[in-house]
N, C-alpha and C positions, 0 to 999 in steps of 0.2 A: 227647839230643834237641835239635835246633834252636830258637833263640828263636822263641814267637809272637808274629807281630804282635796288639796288642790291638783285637780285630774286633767285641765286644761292648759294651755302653753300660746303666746299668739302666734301663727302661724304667716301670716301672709299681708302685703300692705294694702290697706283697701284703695285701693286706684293712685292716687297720685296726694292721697292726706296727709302722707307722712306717717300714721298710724299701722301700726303691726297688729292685727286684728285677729281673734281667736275664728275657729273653725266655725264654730254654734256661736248666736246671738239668740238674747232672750226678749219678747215683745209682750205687749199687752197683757200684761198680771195688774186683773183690774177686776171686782168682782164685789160689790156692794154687798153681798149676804156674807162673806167673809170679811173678818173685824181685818182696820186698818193693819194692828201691828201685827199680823199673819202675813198680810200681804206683801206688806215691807221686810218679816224675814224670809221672804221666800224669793224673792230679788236677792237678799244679802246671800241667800246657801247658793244662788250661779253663782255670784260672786268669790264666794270663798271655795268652788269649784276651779277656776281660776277663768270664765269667762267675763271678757272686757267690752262687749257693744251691747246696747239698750236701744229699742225703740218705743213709744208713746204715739202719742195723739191725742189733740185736743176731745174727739166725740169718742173715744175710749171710755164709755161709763162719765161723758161729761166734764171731764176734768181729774176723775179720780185716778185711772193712770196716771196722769203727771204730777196729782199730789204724794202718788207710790215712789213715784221714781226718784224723788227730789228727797223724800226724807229716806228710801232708803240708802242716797247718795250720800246722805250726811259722813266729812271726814276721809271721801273715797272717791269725789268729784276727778282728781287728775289720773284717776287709771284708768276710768272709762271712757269712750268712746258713745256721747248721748247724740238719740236720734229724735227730734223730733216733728210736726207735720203741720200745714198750711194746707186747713181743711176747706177752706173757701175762696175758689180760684177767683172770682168777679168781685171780692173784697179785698179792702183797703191790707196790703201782707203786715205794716209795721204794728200796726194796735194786735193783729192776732198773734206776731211773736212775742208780743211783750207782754200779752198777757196767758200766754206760755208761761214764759219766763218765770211771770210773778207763781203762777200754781206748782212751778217746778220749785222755785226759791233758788235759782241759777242766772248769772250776769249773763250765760251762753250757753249755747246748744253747738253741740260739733257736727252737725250737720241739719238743716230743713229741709223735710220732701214736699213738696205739692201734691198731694195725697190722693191716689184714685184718680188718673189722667185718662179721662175714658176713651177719651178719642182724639185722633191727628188734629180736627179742628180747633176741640180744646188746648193743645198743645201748641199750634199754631198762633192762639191768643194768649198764652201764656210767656211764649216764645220775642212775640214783636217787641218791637221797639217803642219803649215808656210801657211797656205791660209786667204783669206781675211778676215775672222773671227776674226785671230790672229793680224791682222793689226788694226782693230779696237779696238782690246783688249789694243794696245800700244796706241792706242790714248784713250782710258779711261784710261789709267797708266800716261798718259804726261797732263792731267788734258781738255784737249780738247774737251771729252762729259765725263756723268758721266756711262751714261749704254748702253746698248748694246740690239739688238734684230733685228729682221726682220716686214717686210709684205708680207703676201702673199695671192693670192685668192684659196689655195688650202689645203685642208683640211689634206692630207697624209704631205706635206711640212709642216703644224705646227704640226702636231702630232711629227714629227722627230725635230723637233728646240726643243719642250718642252722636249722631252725625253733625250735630249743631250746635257742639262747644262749650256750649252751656253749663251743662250737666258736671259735676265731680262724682255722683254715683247713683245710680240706679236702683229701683226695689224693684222686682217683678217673680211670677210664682218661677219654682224651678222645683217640679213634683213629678212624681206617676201621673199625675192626670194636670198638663198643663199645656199653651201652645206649644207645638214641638219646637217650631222656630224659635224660643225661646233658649234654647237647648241649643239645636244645630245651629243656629246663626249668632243670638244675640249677645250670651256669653262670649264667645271667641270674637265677636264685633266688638266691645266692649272692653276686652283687654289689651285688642291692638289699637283704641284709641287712650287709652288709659282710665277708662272710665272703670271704677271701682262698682260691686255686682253683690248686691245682698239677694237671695232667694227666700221668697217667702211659701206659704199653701203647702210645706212638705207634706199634709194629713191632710189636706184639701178640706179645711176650713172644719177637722174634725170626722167628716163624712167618712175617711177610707176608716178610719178605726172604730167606728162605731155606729146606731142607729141613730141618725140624726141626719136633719136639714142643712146641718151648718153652724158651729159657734153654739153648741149645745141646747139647739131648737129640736125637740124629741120630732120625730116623726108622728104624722096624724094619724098614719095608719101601716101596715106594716104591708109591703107588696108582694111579700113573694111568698114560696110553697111554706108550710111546717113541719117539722119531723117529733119525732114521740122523744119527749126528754126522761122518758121509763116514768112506769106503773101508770101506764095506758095516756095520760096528758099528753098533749103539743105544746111547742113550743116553738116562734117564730124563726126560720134562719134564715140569716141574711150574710152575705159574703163580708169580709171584713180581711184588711191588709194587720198584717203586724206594728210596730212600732220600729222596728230592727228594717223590713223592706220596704217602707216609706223613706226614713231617716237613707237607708243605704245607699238608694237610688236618686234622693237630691244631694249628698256626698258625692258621689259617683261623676255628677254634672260637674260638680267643681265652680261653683260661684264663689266671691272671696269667703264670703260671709253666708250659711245658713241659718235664720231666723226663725225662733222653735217657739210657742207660747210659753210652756211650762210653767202653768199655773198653779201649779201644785208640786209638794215634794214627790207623790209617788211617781207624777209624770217626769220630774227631773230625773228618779230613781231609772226610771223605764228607758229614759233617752240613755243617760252615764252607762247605764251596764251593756246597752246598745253597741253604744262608740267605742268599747273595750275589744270588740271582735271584729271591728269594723277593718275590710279592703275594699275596692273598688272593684264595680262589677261587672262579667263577662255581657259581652252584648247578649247574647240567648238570656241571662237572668234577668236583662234590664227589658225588654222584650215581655217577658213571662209574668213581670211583675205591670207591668203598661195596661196586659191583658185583663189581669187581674183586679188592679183598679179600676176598668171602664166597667165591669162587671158590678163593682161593689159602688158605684155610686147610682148607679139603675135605683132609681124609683125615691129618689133623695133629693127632689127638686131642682132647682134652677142653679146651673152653676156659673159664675160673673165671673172667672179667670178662666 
């Protein structure tokens, strides 16, 4: 791959970490039919874009996220900003970050989420006292991450993590098609308590830009009208958002941190020449484009944020 030029800057502290965080983070470039050392430079080209936060997870392809993320850290551990996730709330937290750790080949992760908090009750039990909250509190005391927090795609779930101390930062969607509370409440909840705000789902799991279920699951079948794609054929049409009015409109929100998959260079290409023309947008645009994605996820299955 070609050098990039470095087109990113950090921008803003994620909550109270001490870390100056770029605008765009990059997550989950994990994909087993793509050879390892692709995937590792394709972490390095954000990188050399000048973006500084990463997230993973253990069931990311099993493991094979965090074997990406660790060797493409090699030599480049202290400028970034690594996220990683504690995918089984009712298990033991210290053996699953350590054995994190070990697939990453990292003494530390700067921050562990609780991964997918689906509901208050679950939070509630992660939350008590000697519960797995306080497991991970011991493994930021034993130097193993530096902070602590969750993700979740529910908006009552982060209002209760930010209200209760806990938490150093939060993941939750911040899209054209996400809780709105999430937006009008959670964000500006969250900055007055200092808690640090990564937004994920800006393409809503891939659905707004393309045909698909989700995370590149093709649709079974195609639901809507066709139109003549010339010399008498059909061809299916389905609504579809840009790359520029997804990205614009969770910019727009203003979370510390936006989290993009970009698993590929042409998708990094698509985002970068994006973020080139990039303002903030008038409420009628943010409105028109709202419209727009409820339309283009019709008929694309079950949506979980």
């Amino acid at each position: 791959m070609p050098d990039m030029p470095k087109i990113f800057s950090p921008r803003r502290e994620l909550g109270t970490t001490g870390f100056k965080a770029t605008q765009l983070g990059i997550g989950d470039v994990a994909d087993r039919a793509v050879a390892f050392i692709d995937c590792v430079a394709t972490i390095r080209r954000t990188l050399d874009a000048g973006l500084n936060i990463i997230d993973t997870a253990p069931m990311y392809e099993n493991g094979y996220s965090e074997e990406i993320v660790g060797a493409a850290l090699l030599g480049r551990r202290d400028d970034v900003f690594v996220i990683d996730k504690i995918d089984h709330h009712d298990k033991p937290v210290l053996p699953q970050a350590d054995e994190s750790l070990s697939r990453l080949k990292m003494d530390h992760t700067d921050l562990f989420l609780f991964h997918a908090v689906s509901s208050v009750d679950a939070w509630k039990k992660i939350a008590a006292p000697g519960g797995a909250m306080h497991e991970l509190t011991e493994c930021v005391r034993s130097g193993k991450t530096r902070f602590r927090g969750i993700s979740t795609h529910r908006s009552d779930v982060a209002r209760e993590a930010v209200l209760s101390g806990l938490c150093d930062v939060i993941m939750l969607p911040v899209g054209p098609v996400c809780d709105e509370l999430n937006i009008s409440e959670i964000l500006s909840l969250a900055r007055r308590h200092a808690v640090g705000t990564i937004g994920i789902k800006t393409f809503g799991a891939g659905k707004l830009l393309g045909d698909t279920e989700g995370y590149n699951r093709p649709l079974q079948e195609r639901p809507r009208g066709k139109v003549s794609s010339g010399g008498g054929s059909t061809a299916p049409l389905l609504p579809h958002l840009s790359v520029a009015e997804c990205l614009y409109y969770s910019l727009t929100c203003d979370p510390d941190v936006t989290l993009l998959g970009m698993s590929f260079p042409n998708e990094q290409d698509a985002v970068f020449e994006a973020m080139k023309k990039f303002s903030p947008l008038g409420t009628d645009a943010m409105e028109q484009i709202r419209q727009k994605a409820a339309e283009a996820m019709k008929g694309k299955g079950s949506r979980w944020w």
